[in-house]
Z-matrix of the N, CA and C atoms (Angstrom, degrees):
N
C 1 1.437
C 2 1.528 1 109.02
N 3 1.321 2 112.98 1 124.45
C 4 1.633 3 111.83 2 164.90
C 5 1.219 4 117.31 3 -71.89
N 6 1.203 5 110.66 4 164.02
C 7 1.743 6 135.51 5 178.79
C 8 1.555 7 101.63 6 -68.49
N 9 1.393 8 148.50 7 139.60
C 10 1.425 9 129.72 8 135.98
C 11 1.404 10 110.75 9 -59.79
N 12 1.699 11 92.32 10 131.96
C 13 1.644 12 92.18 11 148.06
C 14 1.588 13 141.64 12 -34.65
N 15 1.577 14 104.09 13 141.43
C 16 1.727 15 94.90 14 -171.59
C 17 1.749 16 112.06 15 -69.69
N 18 1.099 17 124.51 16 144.78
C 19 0.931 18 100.39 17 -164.34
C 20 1.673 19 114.10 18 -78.39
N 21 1.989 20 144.59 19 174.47
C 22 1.118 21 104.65 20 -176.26
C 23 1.786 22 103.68 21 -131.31
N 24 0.910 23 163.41 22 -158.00
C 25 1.457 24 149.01 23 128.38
C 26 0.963 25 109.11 24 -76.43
N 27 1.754 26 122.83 25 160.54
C 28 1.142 27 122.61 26 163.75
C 29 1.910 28 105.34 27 -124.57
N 30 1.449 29 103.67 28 137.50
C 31 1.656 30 114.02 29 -155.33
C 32 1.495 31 84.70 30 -70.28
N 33 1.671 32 128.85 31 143.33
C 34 1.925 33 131.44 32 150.33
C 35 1.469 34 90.67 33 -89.17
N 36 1.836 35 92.79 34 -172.56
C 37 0.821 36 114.88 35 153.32
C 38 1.686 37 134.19 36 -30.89
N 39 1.089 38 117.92 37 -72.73
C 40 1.329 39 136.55 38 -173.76
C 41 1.415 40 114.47 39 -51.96
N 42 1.647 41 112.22 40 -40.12
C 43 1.404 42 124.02 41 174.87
C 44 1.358 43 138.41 42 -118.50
N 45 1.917 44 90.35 43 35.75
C 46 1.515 45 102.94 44 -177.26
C 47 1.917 46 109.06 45 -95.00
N 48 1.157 47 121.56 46 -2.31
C 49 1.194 48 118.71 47 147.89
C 50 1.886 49 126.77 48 -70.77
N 51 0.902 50 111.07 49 -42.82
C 52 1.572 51 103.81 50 160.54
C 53 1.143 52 124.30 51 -56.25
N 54 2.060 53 125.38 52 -45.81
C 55 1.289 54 114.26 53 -166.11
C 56 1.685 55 105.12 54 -81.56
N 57 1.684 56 119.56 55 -23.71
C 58 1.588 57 134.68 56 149.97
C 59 1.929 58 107.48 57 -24.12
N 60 1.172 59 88.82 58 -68.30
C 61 1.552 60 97.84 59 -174.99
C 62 1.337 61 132.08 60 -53.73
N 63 1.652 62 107.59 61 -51.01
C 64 1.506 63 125.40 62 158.41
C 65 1.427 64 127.01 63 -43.06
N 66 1.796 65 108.74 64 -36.72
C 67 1.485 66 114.03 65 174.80
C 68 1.518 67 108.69 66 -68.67
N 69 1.674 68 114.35 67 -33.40
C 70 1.648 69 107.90 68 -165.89
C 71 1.719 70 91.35 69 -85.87
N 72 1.312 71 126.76 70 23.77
C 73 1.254 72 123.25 71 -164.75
C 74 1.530 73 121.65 72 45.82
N 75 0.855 74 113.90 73 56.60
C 76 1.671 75 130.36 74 -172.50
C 77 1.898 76 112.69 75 -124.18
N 78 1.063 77 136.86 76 130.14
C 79 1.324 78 140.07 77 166.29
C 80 1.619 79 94.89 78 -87.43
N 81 1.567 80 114.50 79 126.07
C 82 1.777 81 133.26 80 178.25
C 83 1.744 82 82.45 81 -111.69
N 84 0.920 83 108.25 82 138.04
C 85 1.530 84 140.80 83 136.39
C 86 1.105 85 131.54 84 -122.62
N 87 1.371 86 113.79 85 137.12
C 88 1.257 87 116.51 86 175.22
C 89 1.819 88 119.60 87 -66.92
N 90 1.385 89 137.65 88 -173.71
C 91 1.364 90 136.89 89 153.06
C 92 1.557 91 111.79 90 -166.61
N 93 0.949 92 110.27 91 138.13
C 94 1.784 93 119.19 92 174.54
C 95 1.445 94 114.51 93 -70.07
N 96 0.789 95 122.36 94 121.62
C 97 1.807 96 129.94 95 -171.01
C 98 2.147 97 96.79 96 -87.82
N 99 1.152 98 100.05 97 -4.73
C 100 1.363 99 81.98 98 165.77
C 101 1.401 100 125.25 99 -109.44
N 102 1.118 101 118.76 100 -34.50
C 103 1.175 102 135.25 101 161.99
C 104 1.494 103 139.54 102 -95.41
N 105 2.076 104 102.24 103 9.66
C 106 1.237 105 115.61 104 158.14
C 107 1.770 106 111.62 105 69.50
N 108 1.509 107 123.31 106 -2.06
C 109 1.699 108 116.15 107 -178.89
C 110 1.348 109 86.71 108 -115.19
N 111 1.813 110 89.95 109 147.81
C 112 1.125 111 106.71 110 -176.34
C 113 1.801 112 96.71 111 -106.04
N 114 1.558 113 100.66 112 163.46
C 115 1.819 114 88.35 113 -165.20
C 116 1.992 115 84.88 114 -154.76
N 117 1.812 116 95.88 115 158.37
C 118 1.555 117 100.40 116 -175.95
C 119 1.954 118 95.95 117 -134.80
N 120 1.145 119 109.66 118 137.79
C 121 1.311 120 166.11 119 50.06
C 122 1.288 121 103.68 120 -118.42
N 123 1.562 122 111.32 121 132.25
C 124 1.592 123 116.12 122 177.38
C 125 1.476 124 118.15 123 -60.21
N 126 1.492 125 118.42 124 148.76
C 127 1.269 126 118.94 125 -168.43
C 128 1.726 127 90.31 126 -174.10
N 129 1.499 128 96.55 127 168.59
C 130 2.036 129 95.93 128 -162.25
C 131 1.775 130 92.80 129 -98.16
N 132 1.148 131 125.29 130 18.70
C 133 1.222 132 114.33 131 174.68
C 134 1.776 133 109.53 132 -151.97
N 135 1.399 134 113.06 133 150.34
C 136 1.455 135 130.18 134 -165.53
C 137 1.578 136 97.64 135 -60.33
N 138 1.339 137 121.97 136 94.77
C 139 1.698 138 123.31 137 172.49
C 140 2.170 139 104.78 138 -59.76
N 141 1.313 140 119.84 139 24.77
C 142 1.688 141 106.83 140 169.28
C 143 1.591 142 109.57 141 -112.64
N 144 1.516 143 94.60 142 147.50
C 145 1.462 144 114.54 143 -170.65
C 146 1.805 145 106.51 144 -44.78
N 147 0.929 146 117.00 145 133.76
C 148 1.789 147 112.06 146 167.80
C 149 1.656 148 114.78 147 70.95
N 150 1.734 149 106.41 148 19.32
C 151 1.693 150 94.53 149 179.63
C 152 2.026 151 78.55 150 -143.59
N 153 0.833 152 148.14 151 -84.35
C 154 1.438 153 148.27 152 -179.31
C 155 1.806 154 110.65 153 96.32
N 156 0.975 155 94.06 154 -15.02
C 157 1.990 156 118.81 155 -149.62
C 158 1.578 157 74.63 156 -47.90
N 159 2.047 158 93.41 157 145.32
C 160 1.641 159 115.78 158 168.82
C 161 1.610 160 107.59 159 -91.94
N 162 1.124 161 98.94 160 -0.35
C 163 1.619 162 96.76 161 -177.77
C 164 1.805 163 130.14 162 -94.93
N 165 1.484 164 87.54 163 86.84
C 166 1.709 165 114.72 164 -145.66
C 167 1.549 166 103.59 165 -121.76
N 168 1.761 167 99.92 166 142.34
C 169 1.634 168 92.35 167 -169.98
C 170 1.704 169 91.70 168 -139.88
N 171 1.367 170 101.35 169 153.64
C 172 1.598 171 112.74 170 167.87
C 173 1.717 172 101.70 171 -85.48
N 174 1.963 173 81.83 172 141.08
C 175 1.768 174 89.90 173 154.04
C 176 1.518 175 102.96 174 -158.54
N 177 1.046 176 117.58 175 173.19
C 178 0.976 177 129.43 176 174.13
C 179 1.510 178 136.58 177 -86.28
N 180 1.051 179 122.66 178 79.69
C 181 1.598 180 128.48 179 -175.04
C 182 1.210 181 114.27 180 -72.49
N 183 1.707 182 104.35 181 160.41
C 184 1.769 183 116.25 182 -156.24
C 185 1.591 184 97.11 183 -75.00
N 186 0.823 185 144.89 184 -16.57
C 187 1.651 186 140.63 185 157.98
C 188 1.867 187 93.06 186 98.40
N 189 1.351 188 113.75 187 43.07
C 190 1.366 189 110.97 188 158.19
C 191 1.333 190 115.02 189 -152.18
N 192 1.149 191 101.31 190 167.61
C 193 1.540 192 123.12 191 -149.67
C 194 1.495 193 129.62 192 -158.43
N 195 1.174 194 153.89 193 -132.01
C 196 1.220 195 167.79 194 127.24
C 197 1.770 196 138.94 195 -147.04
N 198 1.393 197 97.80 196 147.36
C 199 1.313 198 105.31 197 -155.16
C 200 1.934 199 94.93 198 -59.92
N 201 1.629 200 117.54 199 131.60
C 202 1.414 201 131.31 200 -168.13
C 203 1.808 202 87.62 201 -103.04
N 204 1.276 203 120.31 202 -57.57
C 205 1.691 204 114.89 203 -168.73
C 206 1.562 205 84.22 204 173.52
N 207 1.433 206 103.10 205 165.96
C 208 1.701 207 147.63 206 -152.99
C 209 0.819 208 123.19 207 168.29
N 210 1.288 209 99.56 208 141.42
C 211 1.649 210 117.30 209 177.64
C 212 1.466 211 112.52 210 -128.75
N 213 1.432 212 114.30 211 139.95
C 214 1.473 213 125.00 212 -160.56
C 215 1.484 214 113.00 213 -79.87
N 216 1.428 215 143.41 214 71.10
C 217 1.488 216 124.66 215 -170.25
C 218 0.842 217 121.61 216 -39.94
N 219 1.389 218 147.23 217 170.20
C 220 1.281 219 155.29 218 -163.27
C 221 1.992 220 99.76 219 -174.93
N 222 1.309 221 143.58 220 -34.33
C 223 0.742 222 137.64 221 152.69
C 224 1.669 223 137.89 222 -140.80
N 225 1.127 224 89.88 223 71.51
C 226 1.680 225 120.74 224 -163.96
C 227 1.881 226 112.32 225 -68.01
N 228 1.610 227 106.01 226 -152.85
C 229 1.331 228 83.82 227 -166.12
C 230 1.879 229 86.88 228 -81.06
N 231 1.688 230 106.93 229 -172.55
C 232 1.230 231 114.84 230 173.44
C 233 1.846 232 116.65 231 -62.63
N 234 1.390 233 105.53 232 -43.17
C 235 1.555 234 91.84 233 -166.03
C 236 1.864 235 114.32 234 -87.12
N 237 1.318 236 103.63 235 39.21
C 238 1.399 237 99.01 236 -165.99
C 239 1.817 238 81.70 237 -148.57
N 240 1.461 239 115.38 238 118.80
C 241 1.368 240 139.53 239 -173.01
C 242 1.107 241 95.84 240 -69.24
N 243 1.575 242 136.98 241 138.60
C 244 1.469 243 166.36 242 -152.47
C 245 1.597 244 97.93 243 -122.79
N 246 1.430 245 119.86 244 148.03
C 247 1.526 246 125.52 245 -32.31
C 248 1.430 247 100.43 246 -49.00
N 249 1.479 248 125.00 247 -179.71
C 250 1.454 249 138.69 248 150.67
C 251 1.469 250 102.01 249 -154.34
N 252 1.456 251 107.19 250 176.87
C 253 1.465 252 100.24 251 168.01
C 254 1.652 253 113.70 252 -139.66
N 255 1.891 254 99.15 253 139.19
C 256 1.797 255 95.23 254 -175.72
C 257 1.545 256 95.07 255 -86.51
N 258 0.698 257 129.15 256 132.96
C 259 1.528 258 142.03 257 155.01
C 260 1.284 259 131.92 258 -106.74
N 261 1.636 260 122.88 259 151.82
C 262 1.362 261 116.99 260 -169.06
C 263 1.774 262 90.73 261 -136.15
N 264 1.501 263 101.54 262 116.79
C 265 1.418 264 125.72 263 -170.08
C 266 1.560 265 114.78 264 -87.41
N 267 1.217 266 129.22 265 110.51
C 268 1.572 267 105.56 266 168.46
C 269 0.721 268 121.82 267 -124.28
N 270 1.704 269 96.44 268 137.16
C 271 1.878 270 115.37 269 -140.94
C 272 1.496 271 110.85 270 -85.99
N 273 1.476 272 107.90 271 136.09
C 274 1.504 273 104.76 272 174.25
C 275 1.583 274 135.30 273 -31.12
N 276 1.547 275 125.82 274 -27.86
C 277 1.605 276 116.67 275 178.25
C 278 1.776 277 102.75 276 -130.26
N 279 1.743 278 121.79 277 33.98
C 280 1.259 279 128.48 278 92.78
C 281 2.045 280 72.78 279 144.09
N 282 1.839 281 104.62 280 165.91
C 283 1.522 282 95.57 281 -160.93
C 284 1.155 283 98.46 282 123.25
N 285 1.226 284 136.82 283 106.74
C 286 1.679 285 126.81 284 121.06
C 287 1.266 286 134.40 285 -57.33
N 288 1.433 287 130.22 286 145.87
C 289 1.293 288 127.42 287 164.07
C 290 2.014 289 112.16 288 -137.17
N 291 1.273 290 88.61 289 137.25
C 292 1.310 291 107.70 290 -166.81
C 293 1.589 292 97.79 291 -92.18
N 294 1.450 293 116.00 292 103.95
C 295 1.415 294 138.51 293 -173.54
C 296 1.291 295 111.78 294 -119.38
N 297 1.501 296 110.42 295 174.32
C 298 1.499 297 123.41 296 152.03
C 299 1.860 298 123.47 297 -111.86
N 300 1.023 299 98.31 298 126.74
C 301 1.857 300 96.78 299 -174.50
C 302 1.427 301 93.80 300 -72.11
N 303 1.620 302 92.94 301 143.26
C 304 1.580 303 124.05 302 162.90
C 305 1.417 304 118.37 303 -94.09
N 306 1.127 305 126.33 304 122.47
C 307 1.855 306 123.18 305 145.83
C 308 1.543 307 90.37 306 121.25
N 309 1.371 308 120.82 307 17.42
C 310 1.504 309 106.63 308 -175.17
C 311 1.681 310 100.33 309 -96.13
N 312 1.097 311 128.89 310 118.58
C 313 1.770 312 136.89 311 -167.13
C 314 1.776 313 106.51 312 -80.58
N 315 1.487 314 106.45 313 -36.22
C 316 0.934 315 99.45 314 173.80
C 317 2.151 316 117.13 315 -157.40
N 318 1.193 317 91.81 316 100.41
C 319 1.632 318 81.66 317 -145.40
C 320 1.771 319 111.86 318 -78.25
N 321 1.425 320 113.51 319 142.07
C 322 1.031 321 132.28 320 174.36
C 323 1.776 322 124.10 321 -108.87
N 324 1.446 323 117.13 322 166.08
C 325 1.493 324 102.46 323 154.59
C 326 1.645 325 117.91 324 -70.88
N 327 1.252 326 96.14 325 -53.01
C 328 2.131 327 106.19 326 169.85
C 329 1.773 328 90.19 327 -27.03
N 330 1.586 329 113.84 328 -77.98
C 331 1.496 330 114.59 329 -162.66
C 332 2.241 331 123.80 330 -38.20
N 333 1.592 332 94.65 331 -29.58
C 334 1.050 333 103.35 332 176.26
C 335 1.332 334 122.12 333 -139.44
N 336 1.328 335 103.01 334 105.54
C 337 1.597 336 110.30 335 169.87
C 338 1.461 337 127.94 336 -92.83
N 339 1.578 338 120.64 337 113.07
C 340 0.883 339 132.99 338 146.77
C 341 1.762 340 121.61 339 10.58
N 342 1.352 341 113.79 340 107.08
C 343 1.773 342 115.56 341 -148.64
C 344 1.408 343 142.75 342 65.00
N 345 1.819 344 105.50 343 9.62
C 346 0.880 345 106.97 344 177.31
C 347 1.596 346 124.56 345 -80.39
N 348 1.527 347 137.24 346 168.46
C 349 1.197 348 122.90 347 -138.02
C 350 1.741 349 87.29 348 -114.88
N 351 1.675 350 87.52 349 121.36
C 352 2.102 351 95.90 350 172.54
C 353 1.411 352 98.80 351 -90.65
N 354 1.316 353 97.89 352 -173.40
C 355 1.504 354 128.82 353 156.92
C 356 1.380 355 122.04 354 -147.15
N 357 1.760 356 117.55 355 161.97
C 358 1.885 357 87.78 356 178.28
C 359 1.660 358 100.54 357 -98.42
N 360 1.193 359 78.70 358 166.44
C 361 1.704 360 96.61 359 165.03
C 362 1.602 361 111.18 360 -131.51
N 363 1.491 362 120.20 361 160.19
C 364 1.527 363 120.60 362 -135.86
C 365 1.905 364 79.72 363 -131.23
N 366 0.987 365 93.66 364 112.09
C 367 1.893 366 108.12 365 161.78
C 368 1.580 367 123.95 366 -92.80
N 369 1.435 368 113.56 367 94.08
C 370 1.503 369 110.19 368 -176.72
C 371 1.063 370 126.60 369 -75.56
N 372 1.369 371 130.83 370 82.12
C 373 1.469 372 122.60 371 -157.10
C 374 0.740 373 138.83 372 -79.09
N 375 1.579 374 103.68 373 -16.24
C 376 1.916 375 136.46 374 172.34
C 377 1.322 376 117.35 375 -167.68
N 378 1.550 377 137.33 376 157.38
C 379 1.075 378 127.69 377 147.49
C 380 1.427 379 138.23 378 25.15
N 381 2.185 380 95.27 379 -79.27
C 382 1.156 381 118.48 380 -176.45
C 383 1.762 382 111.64 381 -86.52
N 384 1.161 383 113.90 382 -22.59
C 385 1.517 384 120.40 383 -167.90
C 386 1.606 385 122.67 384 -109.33
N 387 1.230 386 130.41 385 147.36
C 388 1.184 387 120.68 386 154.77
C 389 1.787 388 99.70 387 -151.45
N 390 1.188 389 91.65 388 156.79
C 391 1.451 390 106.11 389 -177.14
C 392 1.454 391 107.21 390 -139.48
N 393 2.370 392 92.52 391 145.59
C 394 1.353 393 105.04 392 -168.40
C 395 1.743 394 95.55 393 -82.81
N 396 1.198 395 109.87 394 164.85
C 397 1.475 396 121.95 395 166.53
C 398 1.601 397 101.51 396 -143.18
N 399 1.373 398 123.62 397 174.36
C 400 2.263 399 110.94 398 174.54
C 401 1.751 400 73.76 399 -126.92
N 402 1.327 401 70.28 400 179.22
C 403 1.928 402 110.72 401 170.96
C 404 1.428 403 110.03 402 -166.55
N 405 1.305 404 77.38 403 148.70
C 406 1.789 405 86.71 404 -177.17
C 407 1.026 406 97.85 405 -69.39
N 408 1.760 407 111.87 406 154.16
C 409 1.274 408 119.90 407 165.08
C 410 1.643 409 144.43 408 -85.27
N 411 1.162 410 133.80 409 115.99
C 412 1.413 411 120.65 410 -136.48
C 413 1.098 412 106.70 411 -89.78
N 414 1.249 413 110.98 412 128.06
C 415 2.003 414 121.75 413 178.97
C 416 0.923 415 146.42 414 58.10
């Protein structure tokens, strides 16, 4: 029996400055120039309650954050090796992103505590692609 392929995204319009960014190894975020928060999944308008404003700019944030919550897989899809962990990171100049941690050998709750401080790391998967993953930050 073969493996399925992993599965991959494909960047639109709207979010071809992020997957741009990821290749030069860069974290893009978006931010609302009216209401000053910056927020993730990209989109042409401010996703917070009572501000909506289209008047939205890319920048580039320091690509850290802290661990928000995770959960340890144990039987996930096929082409992605068991355990791993999905995690939801929240990023230092504001945004969650729903990732997978890198560099964990063997993952525990002990191994990851709740607020502890990630960083990303940049997965080149091809040419055209790269993908973010975090890791905790060591020491």
């Amino acid at each position: 029996m073969t493996t399925p392929a992993r599965p991959l995204p494909a960047p639109t319009p709207e979010t071809r400055e992020y997957w741009d960014g990821l290749k030069r190894h860069e974290l893009r975020l978006q931010r609302c120039r009216a209401c000053s928060r910056a927020y993730f999944y990209p989109r042409p308008f401010c996703p917070y309650p009572g501000c909506h404003s289209q008047d939205v700019e890319w920048f580039t944030a320091s690509g850290r954050g802290n661990l928000a919550s995770y959960v340890i897989v144990h039987r996930g899809h096929p082409a992605f090796g068991t355990p791993y962990v999905l995690a939801v990171v929240e990023m230092t100049e504001g945004g969650r992103m729903m990732t997978n941690l890198s560099g964990i050998d063997d993952p525990t709750p002990e191994a990851l505590p709740v607020g502890a401080e990630m960083e990303i790391d940049f997965e080149d998967v091809n040419d055209a692609l790269t993908l973010p993953s975090w890791r905790l930050v060591k020491g």
